[in-house]
C-alpha positions, -999 to 999 in steps of 0.1 A, spaced: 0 -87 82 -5 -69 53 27 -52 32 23 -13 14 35 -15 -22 40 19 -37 48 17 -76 69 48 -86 58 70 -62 69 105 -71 66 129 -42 87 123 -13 65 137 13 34 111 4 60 84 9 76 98 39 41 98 55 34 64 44 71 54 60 57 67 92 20 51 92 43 13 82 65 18 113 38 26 136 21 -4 125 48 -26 118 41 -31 81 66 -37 54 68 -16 26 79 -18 -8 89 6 -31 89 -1 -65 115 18 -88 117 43 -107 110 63 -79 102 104 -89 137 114 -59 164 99 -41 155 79 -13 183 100 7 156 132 -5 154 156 33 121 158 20 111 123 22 135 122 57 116 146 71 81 136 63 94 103 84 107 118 110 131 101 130 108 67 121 130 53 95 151 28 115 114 14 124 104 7 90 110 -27 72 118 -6 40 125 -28 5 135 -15 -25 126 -31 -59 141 -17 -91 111 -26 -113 79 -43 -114 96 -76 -128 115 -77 -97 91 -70 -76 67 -99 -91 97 -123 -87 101 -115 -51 60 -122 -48 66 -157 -62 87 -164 -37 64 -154 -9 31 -158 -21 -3 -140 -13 -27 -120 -30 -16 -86 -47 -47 -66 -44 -42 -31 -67 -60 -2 -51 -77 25 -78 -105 49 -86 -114 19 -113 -114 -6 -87 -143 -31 -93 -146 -38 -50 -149 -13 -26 -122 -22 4 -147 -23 28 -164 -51 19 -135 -70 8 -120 -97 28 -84 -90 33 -63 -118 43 -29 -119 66 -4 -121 31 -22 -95 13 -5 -70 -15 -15 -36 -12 -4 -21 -41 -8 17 -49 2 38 -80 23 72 -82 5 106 -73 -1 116 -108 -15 85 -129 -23 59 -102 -15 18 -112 -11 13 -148 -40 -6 -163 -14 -38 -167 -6 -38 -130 -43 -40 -122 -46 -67 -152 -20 -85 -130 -39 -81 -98 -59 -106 -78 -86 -78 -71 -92 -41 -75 -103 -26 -51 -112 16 -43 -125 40 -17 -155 55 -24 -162 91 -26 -192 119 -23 -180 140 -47 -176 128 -83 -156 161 -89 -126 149 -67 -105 127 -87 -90 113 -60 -75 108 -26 -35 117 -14 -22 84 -16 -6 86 19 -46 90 35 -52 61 6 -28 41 25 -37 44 58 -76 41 49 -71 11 36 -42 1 59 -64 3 89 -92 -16 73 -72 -45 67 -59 -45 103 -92 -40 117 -108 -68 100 -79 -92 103 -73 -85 141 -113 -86 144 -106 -122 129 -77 -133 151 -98 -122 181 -128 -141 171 -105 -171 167 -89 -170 198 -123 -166 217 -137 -197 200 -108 -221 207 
């Protein structure tokens, strides 16, 4: 399945509530350092309720780490932004997909989508709206990538 990368996400509830949609779906996520609080923040414990002993949590103190740890495991790191050049729903996501998400305020730093696979964004109706809470980005694009991957799986087990 997929794994949720958040790059210095700064407000604890967003990632509290992305915490919660990993457990429930059994995803790992991966936060990538500087983070904007304290992992021990009540803020961020509380926006994940009692979830947190569900979620397959790691902790990456920069970028450079995180890319080394990628090496090592391979797949696709797929940056999500309003610059994205694919919209996610007519992407193909595969079963080792990135997802990788910026902080709140600035979104991924144009190098980290340099360093990406494929950009990819939601579209929205109102060109006024700069953008979506990145816990709803999450789970939007989450869900697509399950639903078109267990769609998939489905399809293969019914043809063999």
């Amino acid at each position: 399945m997929p794994r949720i990368v958040l790059v210095n996400p700064e407000i604890p509830p967003n990632t509290g509530n992305i915490a919660r949609t990993c457990a429930a779906t059994q995803t790992p996520l991966h936060l990538i350092g500087p983070l904007g609080f304290e992992l021990s923040d009540r803020y961020l414990k509380r926006a994940g309720l009692d979830y947190w002993p569900y979620v397959d949590l790691h902790y990456h103190e920069s970028f450079q780490e995180f890319r080394q740890h990628h090496q090592q495991t391979g797949g696709r790191r797929l940056g999500f932004s309003t610059r994205g050049t694919q919209c996610y729903t007519t992407f193909q996501f595969q079963p080792t997909d990135w997802l990788l998400f910026g902080c709140e305020t600035a979104g991924l730093p144009q190098a980290i989508l340099n360093d990406c696979e494929a950009t990819l964004y939601i579209p929205m109706s109102q060109p006024h709206v700069r953008s979506l809470n990145l816990s709803v980005s999450v789970a939007i694009s989450l869900f697509e990538a399950k639903r078109q991957l267990e769609f998939r799986t489905a399809e293969e087990k019914r043809l063999s």
